[in-house]
C-alpha positions as CSV (number, residue, x, y, z in Angstrom):
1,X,-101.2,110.2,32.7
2,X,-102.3,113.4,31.1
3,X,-106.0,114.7,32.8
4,X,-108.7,116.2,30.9
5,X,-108.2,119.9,32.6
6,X,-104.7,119.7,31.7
7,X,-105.2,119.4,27.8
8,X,-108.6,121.8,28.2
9,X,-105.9,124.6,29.9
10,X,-103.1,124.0,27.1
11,X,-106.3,124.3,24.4
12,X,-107.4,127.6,26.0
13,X,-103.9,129.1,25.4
14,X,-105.3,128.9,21.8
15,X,-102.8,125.8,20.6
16,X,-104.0,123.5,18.7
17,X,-103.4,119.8,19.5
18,X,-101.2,117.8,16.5
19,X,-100.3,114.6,18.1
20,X,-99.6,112.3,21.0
21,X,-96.2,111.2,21.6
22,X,-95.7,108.8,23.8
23,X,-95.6,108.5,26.9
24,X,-97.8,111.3,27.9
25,X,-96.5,114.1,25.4
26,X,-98.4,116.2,22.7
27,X,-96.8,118.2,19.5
28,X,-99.1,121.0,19.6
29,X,-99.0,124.0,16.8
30,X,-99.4,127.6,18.0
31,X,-99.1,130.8,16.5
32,X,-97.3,134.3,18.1
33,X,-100.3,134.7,20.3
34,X,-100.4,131.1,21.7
35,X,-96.8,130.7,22.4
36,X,-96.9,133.0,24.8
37,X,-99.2,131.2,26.9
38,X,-97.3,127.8,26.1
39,X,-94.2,129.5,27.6
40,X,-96.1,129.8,31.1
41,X,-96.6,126.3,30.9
42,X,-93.0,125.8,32.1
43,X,-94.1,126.4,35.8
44,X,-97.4,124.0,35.7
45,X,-95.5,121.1,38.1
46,X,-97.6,118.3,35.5
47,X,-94.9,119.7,33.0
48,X,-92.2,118.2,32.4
49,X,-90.5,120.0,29.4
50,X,-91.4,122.6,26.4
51,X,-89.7,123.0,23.5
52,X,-89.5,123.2,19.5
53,X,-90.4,120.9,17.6
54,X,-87.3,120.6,15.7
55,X,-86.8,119.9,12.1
56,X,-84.3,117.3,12.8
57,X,-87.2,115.4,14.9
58,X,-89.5,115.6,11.8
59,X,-87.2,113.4,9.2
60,X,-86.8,109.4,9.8
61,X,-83.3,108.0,10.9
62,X,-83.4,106.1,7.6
63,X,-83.5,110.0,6.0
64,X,-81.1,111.1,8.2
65,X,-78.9,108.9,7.8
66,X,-79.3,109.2,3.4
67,X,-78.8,113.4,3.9
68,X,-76.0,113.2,6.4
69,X,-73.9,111.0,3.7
70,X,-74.8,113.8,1.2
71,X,-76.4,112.4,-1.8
72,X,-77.2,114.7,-3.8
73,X,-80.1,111.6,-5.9
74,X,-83.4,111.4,-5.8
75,X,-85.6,109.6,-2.9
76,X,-89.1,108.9,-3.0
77,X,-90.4,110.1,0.3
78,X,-93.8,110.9,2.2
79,X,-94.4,114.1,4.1
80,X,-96.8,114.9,6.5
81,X,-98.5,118.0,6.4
82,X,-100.1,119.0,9.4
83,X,-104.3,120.0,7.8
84,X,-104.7,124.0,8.5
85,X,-104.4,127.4,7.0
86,X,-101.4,127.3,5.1
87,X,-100.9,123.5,4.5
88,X,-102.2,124.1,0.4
89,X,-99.4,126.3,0.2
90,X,-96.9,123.7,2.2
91,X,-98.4,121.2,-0.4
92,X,-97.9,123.7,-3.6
93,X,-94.3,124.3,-2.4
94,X,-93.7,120.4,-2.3
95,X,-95.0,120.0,-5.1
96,X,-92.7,122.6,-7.0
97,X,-89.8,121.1,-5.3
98,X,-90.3,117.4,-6.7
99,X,-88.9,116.0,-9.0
100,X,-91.9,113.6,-9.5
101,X,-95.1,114.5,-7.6
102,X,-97.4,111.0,-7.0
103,X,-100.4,112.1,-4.8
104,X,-101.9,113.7,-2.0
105,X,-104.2,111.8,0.4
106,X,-105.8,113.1,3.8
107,X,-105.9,111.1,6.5
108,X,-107.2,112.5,9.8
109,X,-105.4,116.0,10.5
110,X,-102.4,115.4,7.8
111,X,-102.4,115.7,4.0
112,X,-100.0,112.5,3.1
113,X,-97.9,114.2,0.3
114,X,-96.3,111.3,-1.8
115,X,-93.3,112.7,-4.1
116,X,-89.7,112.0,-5.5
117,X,-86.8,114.8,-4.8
118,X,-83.8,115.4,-4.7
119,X,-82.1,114.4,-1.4
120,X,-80.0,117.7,-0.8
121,X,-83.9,118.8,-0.7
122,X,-84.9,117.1,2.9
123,X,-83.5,119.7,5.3
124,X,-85.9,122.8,3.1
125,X,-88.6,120.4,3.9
126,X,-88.4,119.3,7.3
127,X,-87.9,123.2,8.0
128,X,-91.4,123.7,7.1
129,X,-93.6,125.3,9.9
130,X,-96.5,122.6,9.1
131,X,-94.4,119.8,8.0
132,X,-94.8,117.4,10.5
133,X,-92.7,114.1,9.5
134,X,-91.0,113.1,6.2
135,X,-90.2,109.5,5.6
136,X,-88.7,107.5,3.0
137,X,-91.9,106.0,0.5
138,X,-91.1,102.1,-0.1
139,X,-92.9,99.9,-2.2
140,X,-96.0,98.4,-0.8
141,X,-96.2,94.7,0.3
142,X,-98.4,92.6,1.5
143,X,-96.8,91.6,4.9
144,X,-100.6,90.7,6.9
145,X,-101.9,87.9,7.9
146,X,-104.3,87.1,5.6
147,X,-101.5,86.7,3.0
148,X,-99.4,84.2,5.6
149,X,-102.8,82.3,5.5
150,X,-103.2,82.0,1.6
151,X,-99.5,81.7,1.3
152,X,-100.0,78.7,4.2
153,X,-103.2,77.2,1.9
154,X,-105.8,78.1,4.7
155,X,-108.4,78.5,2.5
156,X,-112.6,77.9,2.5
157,X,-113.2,78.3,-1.2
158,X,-111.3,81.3,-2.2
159,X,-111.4,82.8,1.2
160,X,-108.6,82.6,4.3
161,X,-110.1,80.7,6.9
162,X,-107.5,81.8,9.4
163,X,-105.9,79.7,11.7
164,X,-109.6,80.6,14.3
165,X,-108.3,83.0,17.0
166,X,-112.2,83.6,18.0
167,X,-112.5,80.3,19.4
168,X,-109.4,80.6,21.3
């Protein structure tokens, strides 16, 4: 398990902490300066690897899979962009690249940029420096539990009584 010292050491490089990854891994971003002090991080013996972040690792298997059979049709898709300096002009260039631009939402350190493009499009995005994932967008469902109960008739009025986990 990762110790408090060890991320305070990787901060003071001047990185800048993105994400956990399990088990015990962290995307971090860093510009020309920081990298240089990531690159020592090699001999730390609590390190286990550094490496790029590679665009390959930022698209879904589902979008991998839809840009290595080469369509050239749209997909509707959400991309992360990692919240900084440049992520308005990540979220401008998106937005020029769609073919049908839905929204923008933030939600912790990512702008969530819903859009349609084309597919031959995915690989200009994943290569993005603040892109961080890009995933097919699907129509929402209700698939929670409170629908199973009102779908099941467990109802107090209008409200699902649930099936009372508490008391278990």
């Amino acid at each position: 398990p990762i110790k408090d010292e060890w991320l305070d050491e990787l901060r003071s490089t001047g990185g800048r902490v993105v994400s956990y990854l399990p088990q015990n891994a962290y995307v971090i971003q860093v510009n020309a300066k920081a990298a240089a002090g990531i690159q020592a991080f090699r001999e730390k013996d609590f390190v286990q690897f550094v490496g790029d972040y590679e665009p390959a690792f930022r698209l879904s298997p589902s979008l991998q899979a839809f840009r290595n059979l080469n369509f050239k049709t749209d997909i509707d898709i959400t991309v992360q962009v990692i919240d900084g300096r440049d992520s308005e002009t990540t979220i401008r260039n998106l937005k020029e690249m769609s073919t049908e631009f839905v929204s923008v939402n933030q939600v912790l350190n990512y702008h969530n940029v819903a859009l349609r493009v084309n597919g031959s499009a995915l690989g200009d995005i994943a290569t993005m420096d603040n892109v961080f994932a890009v995933e097919e967008r699907t129509e929402r469902r209700k698939l929670d539990e409170a629908q199973g109960q009102i779908l099941a008739g467990n109802l107090t009025g209008n409200i699902p009584s649930g099936p009372g986990y508490l008391s278990w």
